[in-house]
N, C-alpha and C positions, 0 to 999 in steps of 0.2 A: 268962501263959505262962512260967511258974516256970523249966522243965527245957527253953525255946527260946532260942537264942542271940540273940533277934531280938524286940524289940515286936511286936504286930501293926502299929503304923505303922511300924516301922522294914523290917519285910519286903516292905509294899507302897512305899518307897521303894526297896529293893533292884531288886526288880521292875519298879518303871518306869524306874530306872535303865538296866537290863538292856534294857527297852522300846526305849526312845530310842534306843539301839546298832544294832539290826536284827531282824529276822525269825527268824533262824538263827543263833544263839548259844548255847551250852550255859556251863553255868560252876559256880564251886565259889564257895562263903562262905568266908574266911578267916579266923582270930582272930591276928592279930598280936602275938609274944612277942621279947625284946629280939635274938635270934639268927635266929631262923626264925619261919615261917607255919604254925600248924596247921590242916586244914582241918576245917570245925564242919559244913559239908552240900555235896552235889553233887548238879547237874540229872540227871534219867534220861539228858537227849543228854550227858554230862557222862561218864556210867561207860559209855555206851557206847563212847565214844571212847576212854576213857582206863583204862575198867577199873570195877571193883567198887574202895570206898573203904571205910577204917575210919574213925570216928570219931576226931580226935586225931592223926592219920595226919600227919608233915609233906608240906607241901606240895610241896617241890621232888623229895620220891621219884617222883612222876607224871614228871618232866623231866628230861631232860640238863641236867650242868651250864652247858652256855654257853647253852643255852634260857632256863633259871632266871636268869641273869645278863640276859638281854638282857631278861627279864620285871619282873626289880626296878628295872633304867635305864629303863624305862618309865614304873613311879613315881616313879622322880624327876626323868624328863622330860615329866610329862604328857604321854604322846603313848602312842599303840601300837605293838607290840612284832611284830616277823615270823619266823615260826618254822619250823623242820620238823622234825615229827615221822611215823612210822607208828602209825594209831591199831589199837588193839585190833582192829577188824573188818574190817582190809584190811592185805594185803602191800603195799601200794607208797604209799613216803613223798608228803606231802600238804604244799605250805607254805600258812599260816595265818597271819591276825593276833591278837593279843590284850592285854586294856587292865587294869591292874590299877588300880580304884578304892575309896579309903577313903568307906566310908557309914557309919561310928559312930565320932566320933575320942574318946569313953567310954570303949567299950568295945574299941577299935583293934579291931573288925570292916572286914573288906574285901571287894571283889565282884571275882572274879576271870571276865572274859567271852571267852570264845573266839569266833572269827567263822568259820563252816562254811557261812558264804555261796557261796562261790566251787566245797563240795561237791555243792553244788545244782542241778542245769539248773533254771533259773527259768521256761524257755521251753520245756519238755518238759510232754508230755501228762499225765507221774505227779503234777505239781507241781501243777498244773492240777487235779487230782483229791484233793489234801492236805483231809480233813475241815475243816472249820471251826472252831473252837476257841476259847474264851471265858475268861479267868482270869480270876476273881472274889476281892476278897478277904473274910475273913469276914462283912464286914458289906454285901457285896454292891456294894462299888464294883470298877468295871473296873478292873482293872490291863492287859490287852493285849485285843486282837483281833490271830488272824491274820490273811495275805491273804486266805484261801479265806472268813471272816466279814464283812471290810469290804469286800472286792471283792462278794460277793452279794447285801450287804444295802445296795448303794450309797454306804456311808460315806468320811470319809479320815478317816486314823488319829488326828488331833488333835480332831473331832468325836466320833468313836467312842468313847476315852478319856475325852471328859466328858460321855458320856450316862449317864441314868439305865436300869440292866439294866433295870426293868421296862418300860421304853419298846420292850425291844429284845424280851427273853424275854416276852411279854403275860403266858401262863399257863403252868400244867406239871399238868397231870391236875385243871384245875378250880382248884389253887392259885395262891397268889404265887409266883413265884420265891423271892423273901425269907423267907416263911411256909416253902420247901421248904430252902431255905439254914440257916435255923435249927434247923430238926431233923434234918440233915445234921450239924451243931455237934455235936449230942450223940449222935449212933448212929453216928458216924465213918465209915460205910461205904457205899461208891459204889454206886449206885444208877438204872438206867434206866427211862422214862419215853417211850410210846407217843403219848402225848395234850397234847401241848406245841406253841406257837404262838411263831411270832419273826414281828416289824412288820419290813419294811425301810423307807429312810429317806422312799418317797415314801406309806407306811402301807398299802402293802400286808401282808396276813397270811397265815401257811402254816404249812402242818402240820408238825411235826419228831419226829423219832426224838431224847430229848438222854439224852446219858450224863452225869452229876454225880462225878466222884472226886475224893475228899479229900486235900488232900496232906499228908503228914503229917511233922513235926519232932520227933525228942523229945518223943514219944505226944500234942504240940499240932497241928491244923489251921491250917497258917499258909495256905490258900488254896485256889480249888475249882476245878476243870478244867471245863469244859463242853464235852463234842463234841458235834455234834449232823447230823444228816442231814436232808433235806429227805425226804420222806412224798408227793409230789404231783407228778407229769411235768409239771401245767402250770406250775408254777416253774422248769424248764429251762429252757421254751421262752421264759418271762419273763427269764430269766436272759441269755440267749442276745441280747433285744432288745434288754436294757440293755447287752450287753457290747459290741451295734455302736454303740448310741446314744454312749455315752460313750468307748470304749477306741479308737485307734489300731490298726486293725487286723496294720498289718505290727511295730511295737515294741512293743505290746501296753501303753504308757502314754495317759493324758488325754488325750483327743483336744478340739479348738475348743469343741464341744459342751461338752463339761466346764467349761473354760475359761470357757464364755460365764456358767456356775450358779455355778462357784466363784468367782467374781469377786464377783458381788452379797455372797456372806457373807462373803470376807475384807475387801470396801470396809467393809461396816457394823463390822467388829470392828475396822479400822482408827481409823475414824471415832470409835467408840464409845472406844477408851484409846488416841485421841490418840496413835497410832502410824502410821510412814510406811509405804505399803506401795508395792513397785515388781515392775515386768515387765522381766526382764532379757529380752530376745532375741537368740537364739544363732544367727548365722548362718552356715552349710557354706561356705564362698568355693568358687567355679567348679565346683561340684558338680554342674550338666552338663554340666562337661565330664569327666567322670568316667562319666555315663551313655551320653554319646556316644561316648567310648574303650572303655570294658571291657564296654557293656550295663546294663541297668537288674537286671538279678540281683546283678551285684558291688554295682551301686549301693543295690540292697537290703540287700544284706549287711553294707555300709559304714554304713548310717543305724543297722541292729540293732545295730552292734559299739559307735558313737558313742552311741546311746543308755543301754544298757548301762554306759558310764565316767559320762557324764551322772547316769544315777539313785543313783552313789552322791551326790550333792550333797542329795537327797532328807533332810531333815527334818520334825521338828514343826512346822518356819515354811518351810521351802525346798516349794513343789512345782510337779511337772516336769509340761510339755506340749508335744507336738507338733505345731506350728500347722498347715506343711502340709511340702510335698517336703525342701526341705533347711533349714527354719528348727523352732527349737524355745523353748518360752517357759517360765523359770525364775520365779514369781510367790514374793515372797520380804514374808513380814510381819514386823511391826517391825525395819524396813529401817535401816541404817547403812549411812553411804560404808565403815565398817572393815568391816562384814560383805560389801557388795556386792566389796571389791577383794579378801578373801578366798576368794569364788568363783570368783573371776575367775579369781586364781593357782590355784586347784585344774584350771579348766579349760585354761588355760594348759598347764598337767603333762598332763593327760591328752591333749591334741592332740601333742605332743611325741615322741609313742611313733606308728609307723606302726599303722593299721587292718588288722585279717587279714579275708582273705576266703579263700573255698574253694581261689579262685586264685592270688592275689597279695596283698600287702602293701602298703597304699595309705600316703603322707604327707599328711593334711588341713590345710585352713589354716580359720581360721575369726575372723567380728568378732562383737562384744557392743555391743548400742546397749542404754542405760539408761536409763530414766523412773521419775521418780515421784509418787505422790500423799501429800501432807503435809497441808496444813490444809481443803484441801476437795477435794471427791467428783469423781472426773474418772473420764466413761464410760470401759469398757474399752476400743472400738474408737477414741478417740482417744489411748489410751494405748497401744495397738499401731502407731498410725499416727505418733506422738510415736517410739517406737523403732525404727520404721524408718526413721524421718528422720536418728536416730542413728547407725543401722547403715551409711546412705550416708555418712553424713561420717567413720564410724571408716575406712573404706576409701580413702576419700578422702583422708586424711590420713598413712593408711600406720598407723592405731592399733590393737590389741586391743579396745579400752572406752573409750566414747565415750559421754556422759552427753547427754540431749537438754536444749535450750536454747531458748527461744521466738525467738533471732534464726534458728534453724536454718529456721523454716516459709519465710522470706519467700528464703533461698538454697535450701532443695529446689525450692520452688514455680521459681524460677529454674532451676534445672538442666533441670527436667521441659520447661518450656518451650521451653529450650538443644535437648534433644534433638528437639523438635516440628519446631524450624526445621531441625535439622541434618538431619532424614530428608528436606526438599525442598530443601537445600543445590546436588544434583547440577543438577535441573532448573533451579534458579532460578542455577546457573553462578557459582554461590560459591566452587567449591574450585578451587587454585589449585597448581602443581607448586613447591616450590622443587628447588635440586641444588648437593649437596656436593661438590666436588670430591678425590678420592683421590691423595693426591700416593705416587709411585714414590720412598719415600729414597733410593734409591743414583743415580738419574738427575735429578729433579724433578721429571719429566715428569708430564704428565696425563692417563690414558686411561681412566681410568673416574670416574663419579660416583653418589652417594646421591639416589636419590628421594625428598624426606619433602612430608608433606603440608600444606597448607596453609587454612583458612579466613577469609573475612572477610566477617562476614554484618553486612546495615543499623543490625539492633538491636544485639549484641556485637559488632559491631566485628572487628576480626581478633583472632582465639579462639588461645589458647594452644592446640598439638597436647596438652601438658599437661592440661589443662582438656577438649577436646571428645574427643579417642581413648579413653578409661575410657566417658565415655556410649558412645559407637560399639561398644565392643566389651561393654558390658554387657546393650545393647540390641537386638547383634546385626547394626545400621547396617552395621558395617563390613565384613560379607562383601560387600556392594554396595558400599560407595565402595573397597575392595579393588578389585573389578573396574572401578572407571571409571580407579583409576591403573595399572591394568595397560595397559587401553584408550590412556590419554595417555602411558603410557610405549613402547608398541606403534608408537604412529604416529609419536615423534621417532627409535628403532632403524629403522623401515622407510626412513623420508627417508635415516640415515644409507650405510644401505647401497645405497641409489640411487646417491651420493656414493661408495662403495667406503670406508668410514671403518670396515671388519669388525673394528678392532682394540680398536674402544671399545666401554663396556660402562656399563650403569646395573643399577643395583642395586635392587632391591624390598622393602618389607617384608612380608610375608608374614603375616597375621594366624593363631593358632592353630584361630578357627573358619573361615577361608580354607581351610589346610591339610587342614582334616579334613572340609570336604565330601568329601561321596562322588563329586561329578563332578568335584573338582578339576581331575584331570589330565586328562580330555577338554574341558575349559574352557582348558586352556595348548592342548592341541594345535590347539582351533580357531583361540585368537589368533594362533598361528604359521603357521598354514595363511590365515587370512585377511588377516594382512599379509603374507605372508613375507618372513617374518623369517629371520634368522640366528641359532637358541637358543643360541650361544656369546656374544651380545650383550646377551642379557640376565640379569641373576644375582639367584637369588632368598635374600632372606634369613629363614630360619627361626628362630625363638628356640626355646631349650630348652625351656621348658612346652609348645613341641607334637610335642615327643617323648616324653611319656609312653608312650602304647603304640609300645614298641620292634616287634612285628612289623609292623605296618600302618605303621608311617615308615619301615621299611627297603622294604616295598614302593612308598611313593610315590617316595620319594627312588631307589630304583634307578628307575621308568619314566622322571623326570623324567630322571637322566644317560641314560639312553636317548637321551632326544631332544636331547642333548649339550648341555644348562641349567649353568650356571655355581652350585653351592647354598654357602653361606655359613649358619654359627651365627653368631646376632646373640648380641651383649651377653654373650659365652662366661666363663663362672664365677660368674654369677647364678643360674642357675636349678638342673633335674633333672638334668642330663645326668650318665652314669656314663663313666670313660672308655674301658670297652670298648665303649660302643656308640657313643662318637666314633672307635673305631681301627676299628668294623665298618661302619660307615654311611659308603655313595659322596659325600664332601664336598670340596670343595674348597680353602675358607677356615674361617679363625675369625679373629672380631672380636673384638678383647680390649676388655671393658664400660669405659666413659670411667669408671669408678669408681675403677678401679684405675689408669688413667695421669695422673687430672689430679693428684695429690699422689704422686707414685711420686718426684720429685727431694726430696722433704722426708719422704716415708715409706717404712721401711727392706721393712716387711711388703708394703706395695701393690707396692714393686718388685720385692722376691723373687717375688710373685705372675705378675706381669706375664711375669718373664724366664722363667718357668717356664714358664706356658703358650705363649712363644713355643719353648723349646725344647724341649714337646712336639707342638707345632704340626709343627714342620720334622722331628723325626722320626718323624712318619707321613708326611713330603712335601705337610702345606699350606705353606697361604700364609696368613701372616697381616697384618691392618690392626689397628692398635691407633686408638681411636676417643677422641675427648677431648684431641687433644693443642693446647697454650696454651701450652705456653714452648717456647725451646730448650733448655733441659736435659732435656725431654723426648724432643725431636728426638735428642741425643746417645746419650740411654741406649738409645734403638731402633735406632739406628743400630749401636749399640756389641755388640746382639746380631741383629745380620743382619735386622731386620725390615723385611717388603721394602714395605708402606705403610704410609699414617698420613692422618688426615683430622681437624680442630678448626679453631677459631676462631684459629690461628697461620697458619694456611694462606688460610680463608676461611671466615665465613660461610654456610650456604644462601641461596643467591641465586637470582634468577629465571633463566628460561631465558636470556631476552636475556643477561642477562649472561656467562653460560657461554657464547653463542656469540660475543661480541665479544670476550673474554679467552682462549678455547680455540681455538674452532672453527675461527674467521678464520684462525689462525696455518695450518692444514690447506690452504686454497683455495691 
């Protein structure tokens, strides 16, 4: 190739260069001169974006200067470049990325690749219907498969790429493909073909319409196009079974099924060059509670939008699967800790940015449990069960990436257990009240207290609320042991008010899947009607996470002041909450989170924080408790800004009833 800028090996490096980038890329060759870039060839997607090109042409006339600038600090930041331009075939500017790579440091040739991914709906019908497409180089090696060829004919793209064409193209009018490639070589002109057969990967065969066009460089063929159509309806409806067998019907990625076939060939390739291969599992944190707030549409909207950031992670070694509702598995070969904690960080970035949906702008949280297999063969489904043992402990722990560990089985196995007992905890009369008492700073006095709960079961012993509340509310437990401490806080408010003691109050925690039954609040009205009760007696406290959906909490929380409930935000500046829907919503208190008052005398931030929220507290006219307080310099600084209680281990303990009635109660008789 005398008058080509490019070997024929050096083009089909070009090319899978370009490959390995994506699907939807267009781009120009460059020849590097000591000032500027001349460009030597451009893709068809290439001038249609950017125009008709001369040969020789400098490069940066295609671009704005600060484009061109931000293009070259790309090559010498290995990294890609993000741009905006308007392309030739549309009025309204588009932003883009693009990576400028040296492939001939001889010849200072370079590959210049634009990314027109994001031009694309990928999840649109016309996309769906892109021909199939095959580029071949002279001598009949794959350089690419697009979707519409590896998605029909079964393949993934790193199989695809090192198959032999004849395996794939059988025949073409009775010849080889190679036999019709070579004489293609010398009569340079593209040519279709009625009577042609493609194997997909489980050897099925079918009929094909294939078009051959030559591409050509400085009057050389550096490579051959193949589109080709299918000839036969019963290949749709083939098409059709493989698309539910294998594809994920709502993300349109690798579904189980896939998962279960892809596994056997990357174990053996693993196996085979002594390379680690591992299953990342990606898990959505409280993603039903996202179905049970907004509906399972947003919720659908949200897995397509996460999916979506996810498959850019998609490489020659990365590929993506959707196990089931909100988990997803990243199966990654020739595995490194450097390469696994750079996924990690990628996904990290992309939970970061909120999720759109048709309605609303969702913020997701999400954990990554890790496994892998290194010197010998471990089944797939222990290798998922290995990662979800992980994914328990990265939450447990409060972690993003959490690598599995063989001490991990014998503490799951333990937890699993934990929760066995805790669900006959109630009947077998295990849980137990403690109560905090609220001290009044400006008086001392004590008129109300915290209800927290308590377990002490034969085998654990008494269970950290630390330890057993995460089972409980994972599991779902805790909308019923909810309801038994409403029950036992129900019947010491009813005694009270026999006694006429209307002026005290206990406090409740209020779990978020408590909150969001749908009979919640005909479940307060019966306890109030069936003790009666006085609902200024008892106050309930809501955490921020279960105010995401803003209409449906303004409506429980207005019925509940209805029936004139005392409502309280637990732990206030942890969580969602905005502070217009703290100045709209009928509240009465905020708790300032023991986060911020147990170091607020040694730290300058926790106390600006603190004083703030109480001095936005009292000007909407709550009432706040700041929670966590252990010294007296505590005591002062709350004192010092009107905070009208306070409740810690300076004051007291959670103690049992008994004892709040011999230190409080008595003082009343």
């Amino acid at each position: 190739m005398e008058n080509s800028p490019l070997t024929n090996d050096q083009w089909k490096y070009a090319v899978k260069q370009l490959n390995n980038l994506g699907d939807y890329y267009c781009f120009f060759l460059l020849k590097k001169h000591p000032t500027y870039f001349e460009v030597q060839f451009a893709s068809n997607l290439a001038t249609e974006y950017f125009g008709d090109f001369s040969k020789n042409e400098r490069a940066e006339t295609y671009f704005t200067p600060s484009n061109w600038q931000s293009i070259i600090q790309s090559l010498n930041e290995n990294k890609k470049a993000t741009i905006q331009f308007t392309p030739k075939s549309m009025s309204e500017k588009i932003i883009t990325t693009m990576i400028l790579k040296e492939i001939d440091e001889l010849q200072e040739l370079y590959l210049l690749a634009i990314d027109l991914t994001e031009q694309y709906d990928l999840g649109s019908s016309e996309q769906h219907q892109i021909e199939p497409l095959i580029c071949l180089a002279i001598d009949g090696e794959i350089l690419y498969g697009n979707r519409a060829t590896i998605g029909s004919l079964g393949y993934r793209k790193q199989k695809f790429i090192s198959a032999s064409i004849e395996n794939i193209i059988t025949s073409v009018n009775s010849s080889s493909i190679l036999e019709v490639l070579k004489r293609l070589n010398e009569t340079k002109e593209l040519e279709e073909f009625y009577d042609a057969t493609v194997k997909t990967i489980d050897g099925q065969t079918f009929r094909i319409y294939l078009r051959i066009t030559p591409i050509i460089v400085d009057s050389e063929i550096v490579e051959f196009h193949c589109i080709w159509r299918h000839l036969e309806q019963t290949f749709i409806e083939n098409q059709k079974m493989f698309s539910l067998h294998y594809y994920d019907q709502l993300t349109g990625i690798w579904n189980k099924q896939a998962l279960n076939e892809h596994f056997l060939e990357e174990s053996r390739i693993a196996q085979r060059n002594r390379n680690n291969l591992a299953i990342l599992l990606v898990d959505v944190l409280r993603f039903k509670r996202i179905n049970e707030s907004y509906g399972t549409n947003i919720g659908d909207e949200i897995l397509c939008a996460i999916t979506q950031r996810l498959k850019t992670i998609e490489s020659a070694e990365n590929y993506l699967y959707r196990l089931n509702g909100d988990e997803f598995i990243i199966m990654v070969q020739n595995a490194t800790d450097e390469k696994i904690i750079a996924i990690s960080e990628k996904i990290n970035k992309m939970f970061l940015q909120p999720f759109t949906t048709s309605e609303i702008d969702l913020d997701c949280d999400y954990s990554i449990g890790v496994t892998m297999q290194q010197e010998e063969a471990i089944e797939l489904e222990s290798m998922l069960q290995q990662a979800m043992q992980a994914v328990y402990f990265s939450m447990v722990y409060g972690q993003k990436l959490c690598y599995y560990e063989p001490s991990m089985e014998e503490s799951y196995r333990h937890d699993a257990l934990m929760e066995s007992h805790l669900r006959r905890a109630i009947e077998k009369n295990e849980l137990h009240l403690h109560f905090q008492p609220q001290i009044d700073l400006s008086t001392g006095n004590v008129e109300s207290f915290e209800a927290l709960l308590r377990w002490s079961n034969p085998k654990f012993g008494d269970v950290s609320p630390v330890k057993f509340i995460p089972i409980a509310e994972e599991s779902g437990i805790i909308v019923m042991i909810g309801d038994w401490v409403l029950e036992e806080v129900a019947k010491i408010l009813s005694e009270w008010k026999k006694r006429e003691w209307l002026h005290l109050r206990i406090a409740v925690n209020i779990s978020p899947l408590q909150f969001k039954e749908e009979n919640f609040i005909e479940k307060m009205k019966d306890l109030i009607e069936r003790h009666s009760l006085e609902p200024s007696m008892l106050e309930l406290e809501i955490t921020e996470s279960s105010m995401m959906d803003v209409d449906k909490t303004m409506i429980t929380l207005s019925e509940l002041k209805e029936m004139n409930m005392i409502i309280s935000i637990d732990d206030f500046g942890t969580g969602y909450s905005s502070l217009s829907y703290i100045k709209s919503y009928p509240i009465d208190i905020i708790k300032i989170d023991k986060s911020f008052i147990q170091e607020m005398d040694c730290d300058q931030r926790n106390q600006a924080i603190a004083k703030t929220i109480i001095h936005l507290a009292h000007s909407l006219g709550l009432t706040v408790i700041a929670e966590g307080v252990e010294r007296l310099e505590h005591v002062s600084i709350l004192k010092g800004e009107n905070c009208e209680k306070a409740q810690g281990f300076l004051f007291s303990r959670p103690v049992p009833f008994e004892v709040i009635e011999n230190q409080y109660l008595n003082k009343l008789n």
